[in-house]
C-alpha positions as a LaTeX table, in Angstrom:
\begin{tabular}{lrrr}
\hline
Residue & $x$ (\AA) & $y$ (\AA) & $z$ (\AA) \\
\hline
Unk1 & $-113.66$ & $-31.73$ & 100.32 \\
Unk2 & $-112.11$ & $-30.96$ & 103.98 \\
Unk3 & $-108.82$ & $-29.94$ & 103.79 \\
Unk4 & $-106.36$ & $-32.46$ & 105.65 \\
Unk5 & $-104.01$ & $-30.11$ & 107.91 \\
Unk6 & $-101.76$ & $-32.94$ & 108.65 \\
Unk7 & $-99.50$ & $-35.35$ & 106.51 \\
Unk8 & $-98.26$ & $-38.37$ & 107.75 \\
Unk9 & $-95.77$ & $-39.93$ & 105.91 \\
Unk10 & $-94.25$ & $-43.11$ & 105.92 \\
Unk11 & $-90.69$ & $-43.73$ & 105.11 \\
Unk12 & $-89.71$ & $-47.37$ & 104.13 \\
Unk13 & $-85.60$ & $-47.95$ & 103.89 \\
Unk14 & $-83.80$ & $-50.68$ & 102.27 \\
Unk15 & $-81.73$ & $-53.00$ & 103.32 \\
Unk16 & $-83.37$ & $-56.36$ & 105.42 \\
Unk17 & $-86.64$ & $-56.10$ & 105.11 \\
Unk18 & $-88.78$ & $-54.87$ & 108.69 \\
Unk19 & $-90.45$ & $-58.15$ & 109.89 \\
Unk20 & $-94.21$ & $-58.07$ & 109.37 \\
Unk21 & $-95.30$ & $-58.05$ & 112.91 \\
Unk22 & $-94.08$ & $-54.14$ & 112.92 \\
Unk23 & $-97.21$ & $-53.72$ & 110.84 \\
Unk24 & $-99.92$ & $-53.29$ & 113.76 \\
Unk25 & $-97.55$ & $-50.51$ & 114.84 \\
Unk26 & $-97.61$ & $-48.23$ & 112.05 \\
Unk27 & $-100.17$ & $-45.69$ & 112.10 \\
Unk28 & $-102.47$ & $-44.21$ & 109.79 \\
Unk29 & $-101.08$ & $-42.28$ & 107.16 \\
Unk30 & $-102.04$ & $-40.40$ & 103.76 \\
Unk31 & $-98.05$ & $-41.08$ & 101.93 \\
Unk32 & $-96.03$ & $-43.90$ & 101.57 \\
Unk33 & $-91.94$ & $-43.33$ & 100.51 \\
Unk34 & $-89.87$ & $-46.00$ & 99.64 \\
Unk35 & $-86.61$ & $-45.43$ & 99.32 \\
Unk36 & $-84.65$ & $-47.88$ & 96.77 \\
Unk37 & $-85.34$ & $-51.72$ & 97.52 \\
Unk38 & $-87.48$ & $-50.48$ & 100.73 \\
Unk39 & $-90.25$ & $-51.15$ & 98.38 \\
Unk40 & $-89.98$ & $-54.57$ & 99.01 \\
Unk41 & $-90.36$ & $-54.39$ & 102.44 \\
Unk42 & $-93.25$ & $-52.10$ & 102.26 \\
Unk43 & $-95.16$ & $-54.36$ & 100.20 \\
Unk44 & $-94.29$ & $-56.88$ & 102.31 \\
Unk45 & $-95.89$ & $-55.13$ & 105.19 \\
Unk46 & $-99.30$ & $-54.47$ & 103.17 \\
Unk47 & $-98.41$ & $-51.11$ & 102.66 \\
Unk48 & $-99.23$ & $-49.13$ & 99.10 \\
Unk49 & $-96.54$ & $-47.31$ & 97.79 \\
Unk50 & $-96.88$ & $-43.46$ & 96.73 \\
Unk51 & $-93.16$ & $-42.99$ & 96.03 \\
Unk52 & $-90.47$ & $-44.80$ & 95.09 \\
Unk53 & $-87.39$ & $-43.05$ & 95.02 \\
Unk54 & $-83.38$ & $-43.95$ & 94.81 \\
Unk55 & $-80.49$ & $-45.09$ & 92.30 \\
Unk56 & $-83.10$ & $-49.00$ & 92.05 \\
Unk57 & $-79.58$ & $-50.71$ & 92.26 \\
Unk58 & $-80.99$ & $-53.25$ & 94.60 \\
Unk59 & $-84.99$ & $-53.26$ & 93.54 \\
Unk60 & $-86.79$ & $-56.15$ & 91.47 \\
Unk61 & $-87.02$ & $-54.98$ & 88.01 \\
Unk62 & $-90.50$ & $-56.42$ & 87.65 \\
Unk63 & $-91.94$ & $-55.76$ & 91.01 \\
Unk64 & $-90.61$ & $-52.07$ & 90.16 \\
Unk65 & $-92.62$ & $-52.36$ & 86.75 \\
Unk66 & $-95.73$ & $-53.66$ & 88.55 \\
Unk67 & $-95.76$ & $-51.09$ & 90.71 \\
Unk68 & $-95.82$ & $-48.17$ & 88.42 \\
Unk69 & $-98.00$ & $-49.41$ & 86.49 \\
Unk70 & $-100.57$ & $-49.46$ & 89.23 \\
Unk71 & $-99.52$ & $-45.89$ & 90.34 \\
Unk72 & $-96.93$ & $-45.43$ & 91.82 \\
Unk73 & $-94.34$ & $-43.03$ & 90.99 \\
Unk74 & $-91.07$ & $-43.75$ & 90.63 \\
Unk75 & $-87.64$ & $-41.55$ & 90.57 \\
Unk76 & $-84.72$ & $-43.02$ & 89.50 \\
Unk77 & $-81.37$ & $-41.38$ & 90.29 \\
Unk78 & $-77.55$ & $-41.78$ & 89.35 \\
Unk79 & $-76.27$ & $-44.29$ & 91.47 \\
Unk80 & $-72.92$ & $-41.55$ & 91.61 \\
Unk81 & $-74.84$ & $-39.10$ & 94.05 \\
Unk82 & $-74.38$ & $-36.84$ & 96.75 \\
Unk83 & $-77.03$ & $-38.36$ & 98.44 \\
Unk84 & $-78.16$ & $-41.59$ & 99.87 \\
Unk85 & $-81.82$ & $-43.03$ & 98.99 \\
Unk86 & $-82.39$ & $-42.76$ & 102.45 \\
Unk87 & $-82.02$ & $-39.19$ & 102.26 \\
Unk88 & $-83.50$ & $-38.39$ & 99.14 \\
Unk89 & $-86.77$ & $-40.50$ & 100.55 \\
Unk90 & $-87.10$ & $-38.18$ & 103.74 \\
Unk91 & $-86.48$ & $-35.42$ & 102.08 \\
Unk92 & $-89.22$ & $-36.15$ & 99.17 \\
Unk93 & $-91.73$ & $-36.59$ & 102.22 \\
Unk94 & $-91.07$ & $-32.82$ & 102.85 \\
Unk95 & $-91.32$ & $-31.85$ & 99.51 \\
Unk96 & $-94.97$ & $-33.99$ & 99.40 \\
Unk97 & $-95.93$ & $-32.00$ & 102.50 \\
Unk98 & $-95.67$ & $-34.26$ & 106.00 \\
Unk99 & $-95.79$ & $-32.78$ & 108.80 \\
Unk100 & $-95.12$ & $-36.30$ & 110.31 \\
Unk101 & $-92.58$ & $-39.04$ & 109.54 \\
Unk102 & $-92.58$ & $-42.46$ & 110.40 \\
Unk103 & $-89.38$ & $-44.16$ & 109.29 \\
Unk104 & $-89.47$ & $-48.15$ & 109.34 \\
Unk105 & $-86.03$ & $-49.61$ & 108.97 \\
Unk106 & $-84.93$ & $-53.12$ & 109.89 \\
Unk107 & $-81.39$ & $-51.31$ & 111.11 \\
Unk108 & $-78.01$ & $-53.32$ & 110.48 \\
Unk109 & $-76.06$ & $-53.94$ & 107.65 \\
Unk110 & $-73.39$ & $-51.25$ & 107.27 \\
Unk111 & $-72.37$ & $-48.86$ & 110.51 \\
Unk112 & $-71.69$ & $-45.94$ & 108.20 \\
Unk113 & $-75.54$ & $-45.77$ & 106.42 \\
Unk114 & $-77.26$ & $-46.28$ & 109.83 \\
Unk115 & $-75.27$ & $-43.68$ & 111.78 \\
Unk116 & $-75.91$ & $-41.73$ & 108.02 \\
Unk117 & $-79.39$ & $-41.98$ & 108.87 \\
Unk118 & $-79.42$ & $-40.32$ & 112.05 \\
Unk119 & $-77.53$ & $-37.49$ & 110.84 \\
Unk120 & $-80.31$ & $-36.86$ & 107.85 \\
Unk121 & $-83.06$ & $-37.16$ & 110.71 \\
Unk122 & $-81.27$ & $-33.98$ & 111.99 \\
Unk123 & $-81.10$ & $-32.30$ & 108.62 \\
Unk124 & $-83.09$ & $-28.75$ & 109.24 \\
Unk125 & $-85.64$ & $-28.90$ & 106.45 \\
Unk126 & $-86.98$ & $-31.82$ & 108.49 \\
Unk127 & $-87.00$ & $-29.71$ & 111.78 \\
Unk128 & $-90.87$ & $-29.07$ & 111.48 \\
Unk129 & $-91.73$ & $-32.58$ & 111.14 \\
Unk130 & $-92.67$ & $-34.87$ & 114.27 \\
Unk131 & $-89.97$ & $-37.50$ & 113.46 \\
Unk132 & $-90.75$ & $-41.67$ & 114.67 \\
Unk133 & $-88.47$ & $-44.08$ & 113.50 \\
Unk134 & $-89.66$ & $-47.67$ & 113.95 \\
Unk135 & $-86.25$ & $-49.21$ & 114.24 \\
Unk136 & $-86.16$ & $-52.81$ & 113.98 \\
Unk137 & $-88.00$ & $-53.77$ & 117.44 \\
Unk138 & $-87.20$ & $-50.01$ & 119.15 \\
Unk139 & $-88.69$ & $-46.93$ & 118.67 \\
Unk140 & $-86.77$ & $-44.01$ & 118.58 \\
Unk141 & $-88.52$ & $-40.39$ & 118.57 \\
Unk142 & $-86.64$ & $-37.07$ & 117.73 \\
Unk143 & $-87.99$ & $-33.97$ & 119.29 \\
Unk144 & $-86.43$ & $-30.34$ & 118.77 \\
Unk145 & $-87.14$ & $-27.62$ & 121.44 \\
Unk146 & $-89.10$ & $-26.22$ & 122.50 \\
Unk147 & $-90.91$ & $-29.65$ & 122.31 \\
Unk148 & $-92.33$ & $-32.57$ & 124.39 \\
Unk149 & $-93.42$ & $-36.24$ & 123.33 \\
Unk150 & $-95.48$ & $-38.65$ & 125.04 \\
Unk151 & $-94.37$ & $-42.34$ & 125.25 \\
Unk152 & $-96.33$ & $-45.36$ & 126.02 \\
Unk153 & $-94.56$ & $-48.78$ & 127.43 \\
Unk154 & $-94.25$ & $-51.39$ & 130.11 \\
Unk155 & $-92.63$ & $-50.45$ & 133.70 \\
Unk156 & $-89.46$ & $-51.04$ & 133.58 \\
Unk157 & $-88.45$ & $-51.17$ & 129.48 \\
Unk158 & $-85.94$ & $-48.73$ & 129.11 \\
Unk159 & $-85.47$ & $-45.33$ & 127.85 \\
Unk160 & $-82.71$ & $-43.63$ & 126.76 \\
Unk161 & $-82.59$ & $-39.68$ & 126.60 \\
Unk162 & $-79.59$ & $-38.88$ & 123.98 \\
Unk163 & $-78.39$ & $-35.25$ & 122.81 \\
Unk164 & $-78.86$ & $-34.85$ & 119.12 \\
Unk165 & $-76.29$ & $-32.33$ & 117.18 \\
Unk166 & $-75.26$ & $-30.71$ & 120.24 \\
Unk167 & $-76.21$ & $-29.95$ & 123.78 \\
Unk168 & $-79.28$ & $-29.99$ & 125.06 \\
Unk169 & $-81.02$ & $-28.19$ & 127.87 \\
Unk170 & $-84.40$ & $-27.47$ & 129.91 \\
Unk171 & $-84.90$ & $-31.25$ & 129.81 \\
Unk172 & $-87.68$ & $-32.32$ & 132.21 \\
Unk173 & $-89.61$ & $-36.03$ & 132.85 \\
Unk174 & $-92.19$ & $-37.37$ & 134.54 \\
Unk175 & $-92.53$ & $-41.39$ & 134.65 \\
Unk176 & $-88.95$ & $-42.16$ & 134.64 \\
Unk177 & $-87.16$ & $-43.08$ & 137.38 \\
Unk178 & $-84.36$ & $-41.08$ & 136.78 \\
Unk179 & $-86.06$ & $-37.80$ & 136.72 \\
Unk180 & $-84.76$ & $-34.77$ & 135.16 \\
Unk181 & $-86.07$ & $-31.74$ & 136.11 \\
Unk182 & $-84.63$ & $-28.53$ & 133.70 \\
Unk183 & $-81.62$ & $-30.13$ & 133.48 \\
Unk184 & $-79.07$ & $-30.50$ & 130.21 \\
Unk185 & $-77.48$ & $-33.48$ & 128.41 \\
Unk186 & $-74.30$ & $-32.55$ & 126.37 \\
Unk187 & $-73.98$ & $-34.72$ & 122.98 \\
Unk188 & $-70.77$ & $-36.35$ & 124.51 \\
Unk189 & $-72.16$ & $-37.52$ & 127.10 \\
Unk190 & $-74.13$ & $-41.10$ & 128.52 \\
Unk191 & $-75.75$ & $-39.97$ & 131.12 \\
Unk192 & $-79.31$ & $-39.95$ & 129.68 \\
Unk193 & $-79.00$ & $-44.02$ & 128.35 \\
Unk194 & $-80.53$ & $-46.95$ & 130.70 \\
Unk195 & $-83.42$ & $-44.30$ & 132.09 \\
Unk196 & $-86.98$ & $-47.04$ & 132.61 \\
Unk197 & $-90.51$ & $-46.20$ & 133.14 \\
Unk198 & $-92.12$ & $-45.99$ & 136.50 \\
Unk199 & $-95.62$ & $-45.64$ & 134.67 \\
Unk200 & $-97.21$ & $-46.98$ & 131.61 \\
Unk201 & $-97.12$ & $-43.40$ & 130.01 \\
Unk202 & $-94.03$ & $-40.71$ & 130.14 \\
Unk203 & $-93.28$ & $-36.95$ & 129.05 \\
Unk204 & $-89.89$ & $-35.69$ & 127.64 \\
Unk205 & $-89.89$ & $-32.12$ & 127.36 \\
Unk206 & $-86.73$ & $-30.13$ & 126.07 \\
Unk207 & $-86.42$ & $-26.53$ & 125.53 \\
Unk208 & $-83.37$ & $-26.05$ & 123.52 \\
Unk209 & $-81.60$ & $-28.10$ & 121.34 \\
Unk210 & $-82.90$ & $-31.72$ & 120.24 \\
Unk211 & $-83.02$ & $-35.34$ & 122.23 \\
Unk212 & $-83.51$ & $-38.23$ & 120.73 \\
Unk213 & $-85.77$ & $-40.39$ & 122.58 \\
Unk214 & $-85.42$ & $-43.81$ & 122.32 \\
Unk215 & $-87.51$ & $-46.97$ & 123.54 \\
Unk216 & $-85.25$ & $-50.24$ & 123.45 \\
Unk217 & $-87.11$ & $-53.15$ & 122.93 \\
Unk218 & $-90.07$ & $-51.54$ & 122.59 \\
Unk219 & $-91.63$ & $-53.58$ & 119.37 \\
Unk220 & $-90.98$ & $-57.10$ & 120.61 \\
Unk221 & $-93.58$ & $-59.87$ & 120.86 \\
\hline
\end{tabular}
């Protein structure tokens, strides 16, 4: 059997549940994580669910049954934990291998577990992965350098360029009209929101530090 030098795994959070139109935009994967009552939403979007993985405070009782007793796995934890599921779910995708994470969240609800989330996409044992989040119609893309990513999109949608963790430097574009050409963004600062595309396809390149990348409005119909 060929070895598969890749993982891509994707990460389904609780909360409201990701509308089902975000399903032509997830990619093809070899994991599935669901962290607490994100299992819900990941059946919802047809997906099959390796992992389940959180305190279950918020998951049906018999969907959760159903589910294991097809296969999947399922870790329950104190609900009195360091930890939120969120962060236990990313971090099980590294344990499981990925070398890519797609995160699917529906965003909103409360301000402290969304800006929670970003800080666990920083967390260094998830520096190797490529990181995606599908985040409720925007796509947001976390790149550490020395690193570039390619992004696809209308002309004129918007980009923003943001500084994650601390400043960032050797940033370069091409297809935004703002260009930036070795310059730096320091976390405090703005200056990198409201950037659009000149082309269908852009590069962000950084090469030290890490940018998130993020494409507003990038999911809607």
């Amino acid at each position: 059997m060929e070895r598969i030098s890749s993982i891509t795994a994707i990460v389904v959070l609780g909360g409201t549940p990701p509308t089902r139109a975000i399903a032509q935009h997830i990619p093809a994967h070899q994991l599935v994580i669901a962290a607490d009552s994100g299992l819900h939403g990941a059946i919802d979007l047809g997906l099959r669910v390796n992992v389940v993985i959180g305190d279950m405070d918020s998951v049906d009782k018999a969907v959760l049954a159903a589910v294991e007793a097809n296969g999947t796995t399922v870790t329950q934890l104190p609900r009195d934990k360091d930890s939120t599921d969120a962060e236990l779910a990313l971090l099980k995708a590294v344990e499981m291998g990925a070398t890519k994470i797609v995160l699917i969240t529906k965003g909103g609800g409360r301000l402290d577990h969304e800006l929670g989330v970003f800080a666990v996409l920083q967390n260094p044992s998830l520096r190797h992965c490529t990181i995606e989040a599908l985040w409720d119609n925007s796509i947001l893309h976390l790149i550490h350098g020395p690193a570039s990513v390619t992004i696809t999109g209308k002309v004129g949608s918007n980009v923003g360029l943001i500084a994650a963790g601390g400043s960032a430097s050797g940033i370069s574009t091409a297809g935004l009209k703002w260009a930036l050409a070795n310059e730096s963004l320091a976390p405090h600062s703005s200056r990198g929101i409201s950037n659009q595309l000149t082309e269908e396809t852009a590069t962000i390149s950084v090469q030290t530090g890490s940018l998130f990348v993020v494409q507003s409005s990038a999911l809607s119909n």
